[in-house]
N, C-alpha and C positions, 0 to 999 in steps of 0.2 A: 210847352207840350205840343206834340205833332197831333193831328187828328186827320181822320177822312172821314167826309159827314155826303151823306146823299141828302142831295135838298130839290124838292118842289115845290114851288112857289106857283099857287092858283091865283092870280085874280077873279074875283066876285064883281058881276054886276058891268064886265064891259062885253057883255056878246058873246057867240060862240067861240069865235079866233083869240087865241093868246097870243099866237106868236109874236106881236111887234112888241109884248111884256117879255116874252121869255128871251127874245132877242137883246131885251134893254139888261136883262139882269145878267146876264152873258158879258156883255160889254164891263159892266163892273167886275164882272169876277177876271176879266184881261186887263182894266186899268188897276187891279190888284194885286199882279204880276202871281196868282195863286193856279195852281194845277190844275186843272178840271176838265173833265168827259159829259159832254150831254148825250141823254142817249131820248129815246122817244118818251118817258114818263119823270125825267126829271136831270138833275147833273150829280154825276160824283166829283168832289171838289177835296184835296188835300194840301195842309201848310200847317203853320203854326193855330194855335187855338184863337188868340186873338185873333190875329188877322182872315179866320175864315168867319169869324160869329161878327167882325165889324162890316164884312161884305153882305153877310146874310142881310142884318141891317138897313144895308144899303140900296140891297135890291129889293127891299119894301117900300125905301124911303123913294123911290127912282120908279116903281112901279106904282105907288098911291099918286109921283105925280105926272103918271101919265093918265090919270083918272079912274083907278082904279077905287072904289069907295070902299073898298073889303079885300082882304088876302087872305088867305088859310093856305097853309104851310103844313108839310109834313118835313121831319127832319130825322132821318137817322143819324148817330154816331159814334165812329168808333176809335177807341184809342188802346194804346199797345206799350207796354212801359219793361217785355223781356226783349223786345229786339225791334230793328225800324224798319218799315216795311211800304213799302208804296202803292199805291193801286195796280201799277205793272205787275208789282210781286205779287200782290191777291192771284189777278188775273193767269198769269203765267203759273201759279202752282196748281192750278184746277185743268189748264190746258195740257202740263206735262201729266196729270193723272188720266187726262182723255186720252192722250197718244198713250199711254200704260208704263210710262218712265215711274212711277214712284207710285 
């Protein structure tokens, strides 16, 4: 089953600065060959279902050990089983209603 899940991964407990976390869990989701957009509050990330929820995984397991002692995660998801559709296609349908195409 395809999914696209928006996922934020917080670490707890290393300081104000995430970024060299949110960098590490980035890196996994590219050694995952898995699609994905970070934008300023988290990543949109699409592929199979397995292989996005074994990443997810991963970037806990990759962010506790960069000393993270605690993660809270939000995770939306969503899946579509009348037709397949990509984060493009989201994107691009909301844009052609901004220009007044549809």
């Amino acid at each position: 089953m395809r999914v696209i899940v928006d996922l934020c991964v917080v670490p707890v407990g290393v300081g104000t600065s995430v970024s060299r976390h949110v960098a590490a869990c980035q890196e996994v989701l590219v050694a995952a060959g898995l699609s994905h957009q970070m934008h300023a509050y988290g990543t949109n990330i699409e592929g199979d279902w397995d292989a996005v929820f074994a990443a997810v995984k991963r970037c806990h397991e990759v962010v506790h050990a960069l000393g993270a002692p605690r993660i809270t995660t939000t995770l939306k998801v969503g899946t579509r089983t009348d037709r397949a559709q990509s984060m493009a296609d989201k994107v691009k349908s909301v844009q052609a209603k901004l220009a007044g195409a549809g």
